[in-house]
N, C-alpha and C positions, 0 to 999 in steps of 0.2 A: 867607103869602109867595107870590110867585107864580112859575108855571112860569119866569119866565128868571130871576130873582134865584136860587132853586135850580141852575138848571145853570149858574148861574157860581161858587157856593159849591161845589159841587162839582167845579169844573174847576180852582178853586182847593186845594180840600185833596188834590186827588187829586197835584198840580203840590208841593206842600211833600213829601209823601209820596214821592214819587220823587227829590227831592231830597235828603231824611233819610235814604233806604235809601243811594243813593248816596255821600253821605259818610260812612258807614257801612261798605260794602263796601273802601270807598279804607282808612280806618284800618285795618283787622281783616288785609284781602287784600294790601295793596303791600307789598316788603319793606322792613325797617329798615333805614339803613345809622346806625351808630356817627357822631359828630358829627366833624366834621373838627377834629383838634388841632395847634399846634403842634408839631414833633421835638423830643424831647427833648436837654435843654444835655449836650456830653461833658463829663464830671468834668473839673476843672482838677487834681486829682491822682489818682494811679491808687488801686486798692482795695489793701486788705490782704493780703499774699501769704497763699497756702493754709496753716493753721498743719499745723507738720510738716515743713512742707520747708526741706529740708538747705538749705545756702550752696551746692554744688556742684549742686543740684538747679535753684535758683533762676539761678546762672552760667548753668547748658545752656537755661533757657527764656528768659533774656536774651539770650541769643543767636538763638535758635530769630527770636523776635522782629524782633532784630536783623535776621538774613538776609531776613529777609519784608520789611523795609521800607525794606531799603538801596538801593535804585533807585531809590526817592523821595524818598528824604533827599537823594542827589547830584543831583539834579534842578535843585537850589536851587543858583543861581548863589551861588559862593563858596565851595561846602562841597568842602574836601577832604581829610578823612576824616571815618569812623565805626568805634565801637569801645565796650568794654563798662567800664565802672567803678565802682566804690560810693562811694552817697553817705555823708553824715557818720555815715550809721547804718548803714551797713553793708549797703544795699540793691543789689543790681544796679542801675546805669542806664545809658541809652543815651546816650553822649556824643557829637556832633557838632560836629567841630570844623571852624569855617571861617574864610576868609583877613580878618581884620582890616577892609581895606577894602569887603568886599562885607556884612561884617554889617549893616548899615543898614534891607537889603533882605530879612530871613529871619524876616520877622513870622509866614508862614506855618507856621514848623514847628512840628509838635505839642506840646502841653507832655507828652505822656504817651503809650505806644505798648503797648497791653496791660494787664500790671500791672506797666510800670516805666516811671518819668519819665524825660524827656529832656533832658540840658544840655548847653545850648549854649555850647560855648566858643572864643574868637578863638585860632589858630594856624596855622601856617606862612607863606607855602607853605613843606613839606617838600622839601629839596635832598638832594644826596650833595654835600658842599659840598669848595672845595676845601684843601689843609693851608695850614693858619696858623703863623706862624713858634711854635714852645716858647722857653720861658722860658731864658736860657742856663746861669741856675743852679739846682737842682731843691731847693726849700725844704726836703725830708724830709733831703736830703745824699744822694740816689740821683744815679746818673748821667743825664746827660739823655739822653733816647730818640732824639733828630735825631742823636745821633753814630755811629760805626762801632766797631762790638762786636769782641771778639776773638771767632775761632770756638771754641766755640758760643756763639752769641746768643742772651740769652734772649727769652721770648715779650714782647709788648708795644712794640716797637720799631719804627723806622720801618724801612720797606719799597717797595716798585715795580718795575713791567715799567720794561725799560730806555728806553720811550716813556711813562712817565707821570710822576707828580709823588712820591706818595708818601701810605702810608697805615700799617698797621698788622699788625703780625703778632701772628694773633689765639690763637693756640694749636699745639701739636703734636698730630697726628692720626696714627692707624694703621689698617692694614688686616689686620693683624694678621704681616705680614710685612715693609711698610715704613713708614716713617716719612712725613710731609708738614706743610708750612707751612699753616696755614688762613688765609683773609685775605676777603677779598669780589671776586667778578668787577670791579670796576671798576676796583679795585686792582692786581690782578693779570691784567688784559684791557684795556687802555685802549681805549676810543671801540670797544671789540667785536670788536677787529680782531688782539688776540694768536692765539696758537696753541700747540696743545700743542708742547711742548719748548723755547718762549721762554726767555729767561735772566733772572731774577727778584733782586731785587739789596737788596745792608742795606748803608747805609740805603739810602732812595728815592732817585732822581735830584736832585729839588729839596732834596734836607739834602747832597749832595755825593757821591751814591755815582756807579760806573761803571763799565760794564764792559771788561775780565773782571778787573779789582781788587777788587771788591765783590761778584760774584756770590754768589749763598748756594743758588740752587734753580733748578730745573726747573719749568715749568707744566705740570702733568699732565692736570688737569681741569677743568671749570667748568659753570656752568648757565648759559645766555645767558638775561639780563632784554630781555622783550619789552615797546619802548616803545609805549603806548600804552592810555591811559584807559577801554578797555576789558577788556584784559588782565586776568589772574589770578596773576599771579608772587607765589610764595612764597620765593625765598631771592636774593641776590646775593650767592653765594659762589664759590670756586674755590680749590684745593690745590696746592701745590706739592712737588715731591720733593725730602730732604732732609734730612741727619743732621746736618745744622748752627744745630739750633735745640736749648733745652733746653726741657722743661716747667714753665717756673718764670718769671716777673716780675724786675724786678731789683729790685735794693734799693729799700727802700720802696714797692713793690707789696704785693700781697696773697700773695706765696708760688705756689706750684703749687695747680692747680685738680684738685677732684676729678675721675677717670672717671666716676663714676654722675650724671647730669643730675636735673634736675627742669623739672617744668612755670611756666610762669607763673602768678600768678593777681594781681587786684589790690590792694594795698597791698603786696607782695611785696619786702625790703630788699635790694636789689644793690648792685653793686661792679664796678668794668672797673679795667684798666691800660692805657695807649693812649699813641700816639707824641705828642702834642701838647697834652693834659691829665694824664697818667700817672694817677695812682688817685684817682678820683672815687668817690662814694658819691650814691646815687637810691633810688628808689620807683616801682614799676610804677604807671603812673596807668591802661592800658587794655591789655587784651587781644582777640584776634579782631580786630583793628584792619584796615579798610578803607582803605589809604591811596595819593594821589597822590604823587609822587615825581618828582622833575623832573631828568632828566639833564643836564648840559652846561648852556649858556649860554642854550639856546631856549627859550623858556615851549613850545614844541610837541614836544617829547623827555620825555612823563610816560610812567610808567610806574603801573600800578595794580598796589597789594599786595595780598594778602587774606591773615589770618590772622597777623599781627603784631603787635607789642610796642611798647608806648609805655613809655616812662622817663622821669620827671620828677625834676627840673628841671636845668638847666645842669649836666647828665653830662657835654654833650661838644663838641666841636667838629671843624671842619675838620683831617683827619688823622688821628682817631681811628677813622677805618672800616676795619674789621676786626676792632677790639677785643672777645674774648671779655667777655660779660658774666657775674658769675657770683655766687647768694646772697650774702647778708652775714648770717651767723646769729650773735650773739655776744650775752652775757649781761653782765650791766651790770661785772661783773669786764674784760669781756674776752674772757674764756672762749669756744671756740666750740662752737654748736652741733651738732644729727646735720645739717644742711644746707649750714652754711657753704663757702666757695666750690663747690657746685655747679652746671656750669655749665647756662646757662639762654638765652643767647642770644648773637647774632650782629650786632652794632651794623652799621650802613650808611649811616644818614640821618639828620636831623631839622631842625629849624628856628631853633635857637640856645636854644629853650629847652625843645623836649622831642626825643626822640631815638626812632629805629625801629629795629627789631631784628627778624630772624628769629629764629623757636623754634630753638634749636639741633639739637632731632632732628629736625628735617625738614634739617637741611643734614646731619647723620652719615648720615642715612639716604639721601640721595641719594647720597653716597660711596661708603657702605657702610664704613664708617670710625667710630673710637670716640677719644674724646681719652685722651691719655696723661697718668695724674695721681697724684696722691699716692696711691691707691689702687690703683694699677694694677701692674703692672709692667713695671719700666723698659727 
């Protein structure tokens, strides 16, 4: 072989050789990176709650939840409320209820938010709506609620500030020195503008009452609802002073309500007496309820609730606001139970076919006030 055939044979292996080291050193020395994958799909339903935990356990982390994601859920044009409910099994979920006609458009919301589903359901918009005429004859054979009571009046009757229409007088309250009417601020404050020591009248203006033939009370107190969608209102109540109510329903009501309360939870059996349905029977459908509420005639007069009660189905209507709500515990006899009527809430709102409610001990408690009841003394 001769001297150049040699040094190109070697100019050649030396050239492979530095190429073999080199893709050698790339393998061994560059780092790895993991292959790019697609994100993993979110379960279309949630996991198995932790075994062990209570219903009451599973409620407070439904909520937990809840709060974490309630500023995205109303995001969604349409949605106006959120709030806690069980499904057919008995699971927490997150209900989201929005207006009928915007549903079309809420492809977006989760089917699942944690470990509890979401359902979505068409309602309201929620109103404080206003009284519709009662029936003029009351099917049980009780008296009708629209007329004017000999003094004392019992609770459940129509009611109003001498500038509004008329609502419901929801219970007797004490401070443990005086007596008072309980009813809701709207009822008892029209358009916001009453004031303590107004004259407060049974029945309401619009069923025929007037003053000073009709007076029955004093406005003593009240919590102003602040309108406005970003708000935080928890009661629209207000009390009036008054020894001219009894603690009791009229015939055909449910009788006098207990003093000692209880909490909401869902599936929970109520019962109300009110000026314009008189004794309805429901089912709590949600609690912790985030809701818009709309005063007056403007779609721009809302108000946002937090921490309220939904009741299903056609509990109530216009003129019913004020109506104590209060258990239904009874046993297939009849018989009642350690629960029945204790009261549980403060009706005000809803949309013809479910109704809002404040907790009752958030409005005793802003009082400072306890209801006067069969347990109590009188």
């Amino acid at each position: 072989m001769t001297p150049r055939r040699n040094l190109v044979l070697a100019i050649a292996i030396a050239a492979l050789t530095c190429v073999g080291v080199g893709i050698h050193w790339t393998l061994t020395s560059w780092p790895t990176r993991p292959p790019t994958l697609p994100p993993p799909r979110l379960p279309t339903r949630p996991p198995l709650p932790p075994p062990g935990s209570s219903a009451q356990e599973l409620l407070a982390a439904a909520m937990q939840v809840q709060s974490a994601n309630e500023s995205m859920l109303f995001s969604f044009p349409g949605v106006v409320g959120v709030g806690i409910g069980l499904t057919g099994a008995g699971m927490p979920t997150i209900k989201v209820f929005v207006d009928p006609a915007a549903s079309p458009g809420l492809q977006g919301i989760p089917e699942a938010l944690g470990l509890f589903p979401v359902a979505v359901e068409p309602a309201g918009p929620f109103r404080i709506l206003p009284p519709e005429p009662a029936a003029p004859v009351a099917a049980d054979g009780g008296p009708v609620p629209t007329g004017r009571f000999d003094r004392p009046v019992p609770m459940g009757v129509s009611t109003g500030h001498t500038r509004s229409t008329a609502g419901t007088i929801g219970a007797v309250v004490t401070d443990g020195e005086r007596r008072y009417a309980l009813s809701n601020w709207h009822v008892f404050v029209p358009g916001g503008e009453g004031r303590v020591g107004d004259t407060l009248l049974q029945p309401g203006p619009v069923d025929g009452g007037s003053d000073p033939g009709d007076a029955i009370a004093t406005l003593a107190a009240f919590e102003p609802v602040v309108l406005s969608p970003f708000a935080s209102n928890r009661i629209d109540a207000a009390i009036a002073r008054t020894d001219e109510v009894l603690p009791e329903t009229p015939v055909g009501g449910y009788g006098s309500p207990r003093s000692t309360t209880m909490a909401a939870k869902p599936g929970l059996q109520v019962q109300k007496y009110g000026r314009t349905t008189r004794l309805t029977v429901g089912e709590v459908e949600a609690v912790n309820a985030s809701i818009n509420v709309t005063y007056g005639s403007a779609e721009s007069q809302v108000g946002r609730f937090v921490g309220q009660i939904m009741v299903c189905c056609n509990f109530s209507k216009g003129g019913d606001s004020g109506s104590l709500i209060v258990a239904r515990d009874l046993d297939r006899d009849g018989n009642a139970g350690p629960d029945d009527r204790k009261p549980v809430a403060l009706l005000f709102a809803g949309d013809g076919r479910l109704t809002i409610a404040n907790p009752v001990d958030l409005v005793l408690d802003r009082f400072d006030v306890t209801i006067v009841g069969e347990d109590a003394d009188r």
